[in-house]
C-alpha positions in Angstrom: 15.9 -108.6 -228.4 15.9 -111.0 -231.2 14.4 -114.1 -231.5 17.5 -116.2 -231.3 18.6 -114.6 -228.4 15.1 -115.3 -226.3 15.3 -118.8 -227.1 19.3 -119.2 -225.5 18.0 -117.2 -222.6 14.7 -119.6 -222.4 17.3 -122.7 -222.8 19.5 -121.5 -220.2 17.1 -121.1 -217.6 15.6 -124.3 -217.9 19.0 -126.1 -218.0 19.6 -123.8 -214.6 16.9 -125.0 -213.0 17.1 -128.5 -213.9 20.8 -128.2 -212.6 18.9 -126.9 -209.2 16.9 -129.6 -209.2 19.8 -132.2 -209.8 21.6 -130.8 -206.9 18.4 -131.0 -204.4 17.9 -134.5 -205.5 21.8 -135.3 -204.9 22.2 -133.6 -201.2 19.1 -135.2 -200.1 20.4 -138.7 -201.3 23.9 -138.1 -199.2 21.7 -136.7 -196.1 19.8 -140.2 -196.3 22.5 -142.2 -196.6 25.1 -140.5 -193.8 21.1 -140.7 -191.3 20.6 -144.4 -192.0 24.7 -144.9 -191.6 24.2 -143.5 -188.3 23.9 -146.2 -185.5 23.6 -145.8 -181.9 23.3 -147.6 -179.0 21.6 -146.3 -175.4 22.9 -148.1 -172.3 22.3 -147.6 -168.9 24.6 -147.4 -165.8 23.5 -147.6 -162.2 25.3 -146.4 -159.4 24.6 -147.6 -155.6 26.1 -146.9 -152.2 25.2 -147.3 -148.6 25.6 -144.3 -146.1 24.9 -143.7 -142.7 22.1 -140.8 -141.8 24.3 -137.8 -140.3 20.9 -135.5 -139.1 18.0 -136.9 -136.9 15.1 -135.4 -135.8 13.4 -137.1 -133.2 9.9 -135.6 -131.9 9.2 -136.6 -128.3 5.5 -136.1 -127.0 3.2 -136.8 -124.0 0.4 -135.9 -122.6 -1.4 -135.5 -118.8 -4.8 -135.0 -117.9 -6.6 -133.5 -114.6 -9.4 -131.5 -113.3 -7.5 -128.8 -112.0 -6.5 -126.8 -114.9 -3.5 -125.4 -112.2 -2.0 -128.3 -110.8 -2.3 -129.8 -114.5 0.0 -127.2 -115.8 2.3 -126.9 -113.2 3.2 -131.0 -113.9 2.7 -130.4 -117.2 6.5 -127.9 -116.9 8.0 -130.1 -114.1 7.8 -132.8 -116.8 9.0 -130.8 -120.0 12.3 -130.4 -117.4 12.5 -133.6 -116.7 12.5 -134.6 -120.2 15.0 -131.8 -121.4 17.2 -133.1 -118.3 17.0 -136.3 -119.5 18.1 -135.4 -122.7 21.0 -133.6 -121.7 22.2 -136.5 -119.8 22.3 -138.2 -122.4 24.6 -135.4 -124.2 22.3 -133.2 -125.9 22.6 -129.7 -125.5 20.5 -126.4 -125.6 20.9 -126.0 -129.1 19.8 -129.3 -130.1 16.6 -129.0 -128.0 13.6 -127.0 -128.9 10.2 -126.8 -126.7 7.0 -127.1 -129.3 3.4 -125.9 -128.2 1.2 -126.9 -125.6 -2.0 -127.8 -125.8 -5.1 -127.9 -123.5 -8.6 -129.3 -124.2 -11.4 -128.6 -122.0 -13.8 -131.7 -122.6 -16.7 -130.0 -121.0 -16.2 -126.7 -123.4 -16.7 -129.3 -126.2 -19.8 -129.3 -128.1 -20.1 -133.1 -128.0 -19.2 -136.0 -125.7 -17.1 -135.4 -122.5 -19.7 -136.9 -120.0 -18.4 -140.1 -118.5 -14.5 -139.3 -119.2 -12.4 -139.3 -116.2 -10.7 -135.5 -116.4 -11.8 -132.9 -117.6 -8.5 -131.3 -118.5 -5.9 -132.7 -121.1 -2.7 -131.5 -122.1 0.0 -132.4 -124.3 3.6 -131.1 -124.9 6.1 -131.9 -127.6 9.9 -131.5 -127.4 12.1 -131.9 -130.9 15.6 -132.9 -131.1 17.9 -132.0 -134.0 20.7 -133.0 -134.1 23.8 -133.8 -136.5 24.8 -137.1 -134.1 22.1 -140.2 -134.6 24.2 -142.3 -132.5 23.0 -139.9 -129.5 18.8 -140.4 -130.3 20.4 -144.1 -130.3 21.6 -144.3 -127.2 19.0 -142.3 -125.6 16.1 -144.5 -127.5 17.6 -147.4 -125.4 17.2 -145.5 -122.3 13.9 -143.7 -122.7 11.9 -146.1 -120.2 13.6 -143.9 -117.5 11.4 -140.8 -118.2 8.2 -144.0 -117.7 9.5 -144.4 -114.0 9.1 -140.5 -113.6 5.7 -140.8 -114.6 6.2 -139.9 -118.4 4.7 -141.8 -121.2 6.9 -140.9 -124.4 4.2 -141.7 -127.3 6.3 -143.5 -129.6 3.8 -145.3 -132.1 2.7 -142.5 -134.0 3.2 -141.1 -137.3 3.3 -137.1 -135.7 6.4 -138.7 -133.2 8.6 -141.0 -136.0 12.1 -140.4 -135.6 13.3 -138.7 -139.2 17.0 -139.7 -140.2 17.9 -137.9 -142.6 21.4 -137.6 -145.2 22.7 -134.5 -146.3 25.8 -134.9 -148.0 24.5 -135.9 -151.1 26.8 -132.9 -152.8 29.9 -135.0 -151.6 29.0 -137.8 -153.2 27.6 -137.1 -155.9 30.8 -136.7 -158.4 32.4 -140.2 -158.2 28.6 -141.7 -158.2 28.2 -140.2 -161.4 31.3 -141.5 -162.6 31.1 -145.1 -161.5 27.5 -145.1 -163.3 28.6 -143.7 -166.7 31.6 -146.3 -166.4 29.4 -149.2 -165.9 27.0 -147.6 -168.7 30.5 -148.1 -170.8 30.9 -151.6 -170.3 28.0 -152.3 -171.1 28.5 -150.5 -174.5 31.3 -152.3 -175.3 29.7 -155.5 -174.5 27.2 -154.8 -177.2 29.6 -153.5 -179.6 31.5 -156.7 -179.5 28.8 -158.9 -179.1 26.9 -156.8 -182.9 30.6 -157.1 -184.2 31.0 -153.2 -184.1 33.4 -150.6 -182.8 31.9 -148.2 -179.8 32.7 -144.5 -180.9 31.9 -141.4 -179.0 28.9 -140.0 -176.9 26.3 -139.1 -178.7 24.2 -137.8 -176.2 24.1 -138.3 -171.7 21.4 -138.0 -169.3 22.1 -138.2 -165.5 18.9 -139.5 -163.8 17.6 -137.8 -160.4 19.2 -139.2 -157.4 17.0 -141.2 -154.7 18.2 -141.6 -151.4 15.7 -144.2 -149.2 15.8 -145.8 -146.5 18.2 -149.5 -146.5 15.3 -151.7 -145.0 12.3 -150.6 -142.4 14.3 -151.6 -139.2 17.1 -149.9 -139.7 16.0 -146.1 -141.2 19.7 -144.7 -140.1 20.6 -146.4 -142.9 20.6 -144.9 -145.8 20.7 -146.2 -150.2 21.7 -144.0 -152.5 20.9 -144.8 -156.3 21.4 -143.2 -159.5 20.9 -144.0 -163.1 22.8 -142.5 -166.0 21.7 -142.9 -169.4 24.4 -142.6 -172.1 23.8 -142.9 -176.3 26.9 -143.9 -178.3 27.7 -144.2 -182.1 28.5 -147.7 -183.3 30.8 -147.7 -186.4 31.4 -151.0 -188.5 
């Protein structure tokens, strides 16, 4: 290869790779200036409703005591009936009704105390209701001071017998929740695009948050708030 001919060659890969090195320079100036005309805005939209429990669970629990371990359990059943009548007065049925475990403590088996207690023997018993009607455990609530004149304390001040109202449909109401929050998340968009003398394009990117469902206010725990907050990114254009 002649001399001549090396030195074109030479030339011709240096003017390549400036070329190369022109292009780079030019892409990465377009990539910087179609990034900073990007502009977004995030908005949030909040969705709320009120709903009415449709499941309770209602733990009801009471206790006896007695020296005679015999005669203690034999009330002990003859009040578990009159409870589970009681309840099915006041329309529950078999299916809605489950016995939980009995328990007995000896207080003279126990390794401390039980001098100076009046019985030696005391039991408890729990019955649970569940059931897909809290209007029933409403009703009955109101009534429950008839099972007192049988001789049956219902402990109701406890965390182990708090009545649990609970809502299950959150599946059903999920769709037009959604909805009414990524419409308000809109409006607010728009707002802002007006207000920075823009124009609101598409979505950019969405984010449904996670659904709470709590109670309306302490007295009233049939009562139910549903909430949910969608979070929705949108280009702005001039």
């Amino acid at each position: 290869m002649s001399k001549t001919q090396s030195t074109h060659i030479a030339i011709a890969a240096v003017a390549f790779s400036l070329g190369l090195l022109g292009l780079g320079a030019i892409l990465k100036s377009a990539a910087l200036e179609v990034k900073g005309m990007e502009r977004t805005v995030t908005v949030k939209g909040l969705a709320e409703i009120e709903v009415a429990a449709d499941t309770v669970i209602w733990p009801l629990q009471f206790s006896d005591a007695d020296d005679d371990l015999e005669k203690l359990v034999e009330r002990i059943e003859q009040k578990n009936d009159a409870v589970i009548a009681f309840l099915k007065l006041h329309g529950f049925n078999d299916n809605e009704i489950s016995r939980g475990a009995q328990s007995i403590v000896d207080k003279q088996a126990r390794e401390y105390g039980g001098e100076g207690q009046q019985f030696r023997y005391i039991a408890r018993a729990n019955i649970t209701v569940y059931s897909s009607q809290p209007s029933k455990v409403q009703n009955a609530l109101a009534k429950v001071n008839q099972l007192a004149k049988q001789g049956i304390a219902i402990v109701q001040d406890s965390y182990e017998t708090r009545i649990e109202y609970l809502f299950t449909g959150l599946n059903d109401v999920k769709p037009a929740m959604v909805q009414e929050a990524t419409e308000k998340a809109r409006e607010v968009a728009i707002k802002f695009a007006k207000d920075s003398q823009s124009q609101l394009g598409k979505i950019k990117t969405a984010r449904q948050g996670q659904f709470s469902i709590s109670n309306r206010d302490s007295n009233t725990p049939q009562l139910k708030k549903v909430r949910v907050v969608t979070s929705v990114e949108y280009y702005l254009s001039d």
